[in-house]
Each structure stands twice: as structure tokens, then as C-alpha cells.
C-alpha positions in Angstrom: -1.3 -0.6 8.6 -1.2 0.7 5.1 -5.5 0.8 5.4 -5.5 2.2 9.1 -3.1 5.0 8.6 -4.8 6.6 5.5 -8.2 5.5 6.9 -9.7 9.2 8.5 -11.9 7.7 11.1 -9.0 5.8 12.5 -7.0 8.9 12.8 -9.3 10.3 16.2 -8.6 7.0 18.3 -6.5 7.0 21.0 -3.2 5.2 20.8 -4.6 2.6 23.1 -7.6 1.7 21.0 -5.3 2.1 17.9 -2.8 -0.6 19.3 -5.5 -3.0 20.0 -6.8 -2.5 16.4 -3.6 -2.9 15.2 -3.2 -6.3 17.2 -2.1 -9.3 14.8 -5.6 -10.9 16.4 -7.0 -8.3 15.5 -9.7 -7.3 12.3 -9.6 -4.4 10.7 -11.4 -3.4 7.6 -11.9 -0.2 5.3 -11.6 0.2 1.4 -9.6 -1.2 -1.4 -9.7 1.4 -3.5 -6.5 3.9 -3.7 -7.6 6.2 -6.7 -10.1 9.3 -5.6 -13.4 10.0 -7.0 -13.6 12.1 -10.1 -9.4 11.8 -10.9 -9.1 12.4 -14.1 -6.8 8.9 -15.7 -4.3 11.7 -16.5 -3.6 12.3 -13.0 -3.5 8.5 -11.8 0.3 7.9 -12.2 0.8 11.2 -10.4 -0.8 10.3 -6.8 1.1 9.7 -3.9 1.4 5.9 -3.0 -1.5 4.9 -0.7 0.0 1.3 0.8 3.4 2.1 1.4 4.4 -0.4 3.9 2.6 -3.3 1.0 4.6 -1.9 -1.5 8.0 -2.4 0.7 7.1 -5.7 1.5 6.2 -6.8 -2.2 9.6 -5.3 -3.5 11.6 -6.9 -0.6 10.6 -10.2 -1.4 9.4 -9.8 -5.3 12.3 -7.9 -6.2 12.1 -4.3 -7.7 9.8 -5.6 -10.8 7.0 -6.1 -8.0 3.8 -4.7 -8.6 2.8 -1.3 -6.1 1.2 -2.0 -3.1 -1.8 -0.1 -4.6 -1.7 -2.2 -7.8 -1.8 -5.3 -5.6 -5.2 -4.1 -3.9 -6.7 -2.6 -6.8 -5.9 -5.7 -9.2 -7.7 -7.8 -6.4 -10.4 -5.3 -6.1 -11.4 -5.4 -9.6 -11.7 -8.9 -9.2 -14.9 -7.9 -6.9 -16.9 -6.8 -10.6 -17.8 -2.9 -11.4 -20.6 -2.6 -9.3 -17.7 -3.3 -6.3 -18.2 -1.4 -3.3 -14.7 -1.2 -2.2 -15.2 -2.4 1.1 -12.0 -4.5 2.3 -11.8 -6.3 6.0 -8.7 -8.5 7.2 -10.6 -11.1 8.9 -9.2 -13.5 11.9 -11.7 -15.2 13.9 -11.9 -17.7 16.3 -8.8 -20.2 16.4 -7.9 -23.4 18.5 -11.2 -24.7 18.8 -14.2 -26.4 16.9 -16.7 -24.0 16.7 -20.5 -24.2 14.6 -21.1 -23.4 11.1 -23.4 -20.0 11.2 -24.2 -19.6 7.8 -25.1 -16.6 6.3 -25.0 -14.1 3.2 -22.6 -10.7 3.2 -25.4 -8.3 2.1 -27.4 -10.6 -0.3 -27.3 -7.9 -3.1 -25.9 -8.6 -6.6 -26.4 -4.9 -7.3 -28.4 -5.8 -10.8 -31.9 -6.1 -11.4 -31.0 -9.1 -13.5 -28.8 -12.3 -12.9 -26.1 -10.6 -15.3 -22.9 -12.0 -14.4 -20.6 -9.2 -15.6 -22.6 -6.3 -14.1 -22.7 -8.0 -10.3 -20.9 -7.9 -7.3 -18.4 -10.4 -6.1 -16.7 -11.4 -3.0 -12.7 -12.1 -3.0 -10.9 -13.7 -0.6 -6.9 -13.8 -0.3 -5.7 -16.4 2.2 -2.9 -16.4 4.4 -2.2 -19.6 6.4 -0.9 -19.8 9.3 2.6 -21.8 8.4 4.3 -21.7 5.2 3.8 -24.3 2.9 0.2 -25.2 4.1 -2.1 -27.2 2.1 -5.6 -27.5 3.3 -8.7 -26.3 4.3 -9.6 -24.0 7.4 -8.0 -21.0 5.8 -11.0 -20.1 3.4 -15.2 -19.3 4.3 -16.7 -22.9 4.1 -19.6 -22.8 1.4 -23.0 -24.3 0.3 -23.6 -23.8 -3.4 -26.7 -22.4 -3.6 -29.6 -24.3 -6.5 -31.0 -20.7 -7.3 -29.6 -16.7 -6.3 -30.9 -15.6 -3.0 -31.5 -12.1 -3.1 -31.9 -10.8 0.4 -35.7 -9.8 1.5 -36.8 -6.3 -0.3 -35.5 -3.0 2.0 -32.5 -5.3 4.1 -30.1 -2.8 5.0 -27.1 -3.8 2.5 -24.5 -3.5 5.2 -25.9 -6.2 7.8 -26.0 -9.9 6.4 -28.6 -12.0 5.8 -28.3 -14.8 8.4 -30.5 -18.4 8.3 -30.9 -20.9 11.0 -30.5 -24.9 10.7 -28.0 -27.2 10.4 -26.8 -28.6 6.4 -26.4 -32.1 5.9 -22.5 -32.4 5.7 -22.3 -33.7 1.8 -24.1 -30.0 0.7 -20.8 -28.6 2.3 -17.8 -27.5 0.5 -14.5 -26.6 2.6 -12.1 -24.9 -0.3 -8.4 -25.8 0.2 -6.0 -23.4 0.3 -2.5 -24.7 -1.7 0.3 -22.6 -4.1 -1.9 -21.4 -6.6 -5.0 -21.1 -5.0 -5.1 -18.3 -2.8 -7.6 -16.7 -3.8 -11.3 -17.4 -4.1 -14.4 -15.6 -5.8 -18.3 -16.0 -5.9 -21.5 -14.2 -6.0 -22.5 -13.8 -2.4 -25.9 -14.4 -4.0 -24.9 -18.0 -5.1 -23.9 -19.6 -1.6 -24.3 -19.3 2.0 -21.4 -19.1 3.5 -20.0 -19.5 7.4 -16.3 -19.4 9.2 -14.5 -23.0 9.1 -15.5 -24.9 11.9 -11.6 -25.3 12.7 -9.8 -22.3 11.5 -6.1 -22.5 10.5 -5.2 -19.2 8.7 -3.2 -16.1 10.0 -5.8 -14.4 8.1 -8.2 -14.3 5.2 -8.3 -10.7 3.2 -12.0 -9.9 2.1 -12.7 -7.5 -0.8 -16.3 -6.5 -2.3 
């Protein structure tokens, strides 16, 4: 809610269309990032919490030494490298059925004209199962660790992904478990192709770039 209410192109909707985006089966997506362009780090401790409602919920169960809801995206967010582009989607997808691998990169851009690993983008992803105390898979993106980056073709539009057609032999497949202590995972979206779990057990997974 927090991303939707200080989101301005979600402000003109109708209350109808709001209520459906704000469905729990629902996605939703927008940015990260909670600090404006061009603020001077003077002026950072003096804005106006952005995520509110994240900020409650961390200090209700954390305690009042919780981190800000803002800290909380922004930590994760860095995470994504500093050529980020601070895009953020809450991601559902289809549930109680088997459904086929379509694999595919995000945008195919490492946003360096070399392999450097400090200067390019990652993708994050914070799980949320859908019981407490899970331990499994179907929460996370299944993978395919690429041998070599795949750069998408010259002049693909960064914000469609780069989609390929086939079917993997199951042993080049990796299905990452979600547990205590590892929820959250990170790659170049370069390195791997990646697809939905073909079952998917997760409330929701949390994509920053």
C-alpha cells in the first residue's frame, strides 16, 4: 500500500480499479527508491517517511529498534548494484496448479559495456511463503545457470524481457529453497534464464532491480 499511495499514476484510478490492484492476488509494482533526485545528504534525515504502513509493521513485530520502512526498501534496493533502476514489483502468479517453465531474461542488460561485477545490475528477490515456518521450494524464480552472459540482442527495448523457446533437460534446473535465513536471493539477470515455479507456494515474492 505504502508503493500504491505515494505512486502518482495510481492516484487517477477509480476506487474500483484501485481495490482490485490492491487485491492480496493481486501484483503491483513501482520503485524502491524513497530519497528524491538531486537531495542534497544534508536533507535525507529530514524527509517525510515514504512507507508508513512498512514501518508500523516492522516496529510492531521488531520492536522500536526496527529499521524504517524506507531503510528496509532501500537496504534491499542497494543490493540491486549502482547502476539499479529502482524498479520494485510484488509478484503472485499462478497458484494450485502445475503450470510450464517459460523461461526468459528481465531486460537482458547488465548496464556495463564490460562483465564488471560491481558496476552491473542485479535482480533481488524477498520471499514470503505462504505458511509460516515453510521450508522449500516454489516460493523463489526457478533458474538455469547460464555457461556465458547473455546480453539481450542490440536495440531490445530494456523494459520487455527477452523470452526463449524449448524445453531444459531437468538436471540444468535449479529450484532455490526458501528456509530462515534465506529469503532473499540475488543474480545477474545476464547469468541465468529464469521462469515462475512450475508449482508455486508463496504468498508472494518481492522483486527489486
Amino acid at each position: 500500500k505504502d508503493v500504491f499511495f505515494t505512486t502518482p499514476a495510481y492516484a487517477i484510478l477509480s476506487p474500483k480499479v484501485a481495490a482490485m490492484m490492491l487485491d492480496d492476488d493481486s501484483s503491483l509494482q513501482g520503485t524502491w527508491n524513497c530519497i528524491p533526485k538531486n537531495i542534497s545528504p544534508e536533507m535525507k534525515d529530514a524527509l517525510p517517511l515514504r512507507m508508513k504502513r512498512l514501518t508500523k509493521v516492522l516496529r510492531d513485530y521488531l520492536g522500536s529498534g526496527a529499521p524504517t520502512g524506507d531503510n528496509f526498501m532501500i537496504t534491499l534496493g542497494e543490493l540491486c548494484g549502482e547502476n539499479s533502476s529502482a524498479h520494485w514489483i510484488d509478484i503472485i502468479g499462478v497458484k494450485d496448479r502445475i503450470v510450464s517453465h517459460s523461461w526468459h531474461q528481465d531486460t537482458g542488460c547488465s548496464c556495463t559495456e564490460e562483465s564488471d561485477l560491481v558496476k552491473s545490475r542485479y535482480t533481488v528477490m524477498l520471499g514470503f511463503p505462504i505458511e509460516d515456518g515453510f521450508s522449500g521450494s516454489g516460493v523463489f524464480s526457478h533458474v538455469i545457470k547460464l555457461e556465458h552472459e547473455h546480453l539481450a540482442p542490440e536495440g531490445h527495448n530494456e523494459n520487455e524481457p527477452v523470452l526463449f523457446e524449448g524445453t531444459v533437460d531437468e538436471r540444468y534446473i535449479l529450484r532455490p529453497e526458501f528456509t530462515l535465513g534465506k529469503e532473499i536471493i540475488r543474480y545477474r539477470d545476464t547469468d541465468v534464464l529464469h521462469s515462475a515455479p512450475d508449482v508455486v507456494y508463496r504468498q508472494s515474492v518481492m522483486r527489486f532491480m
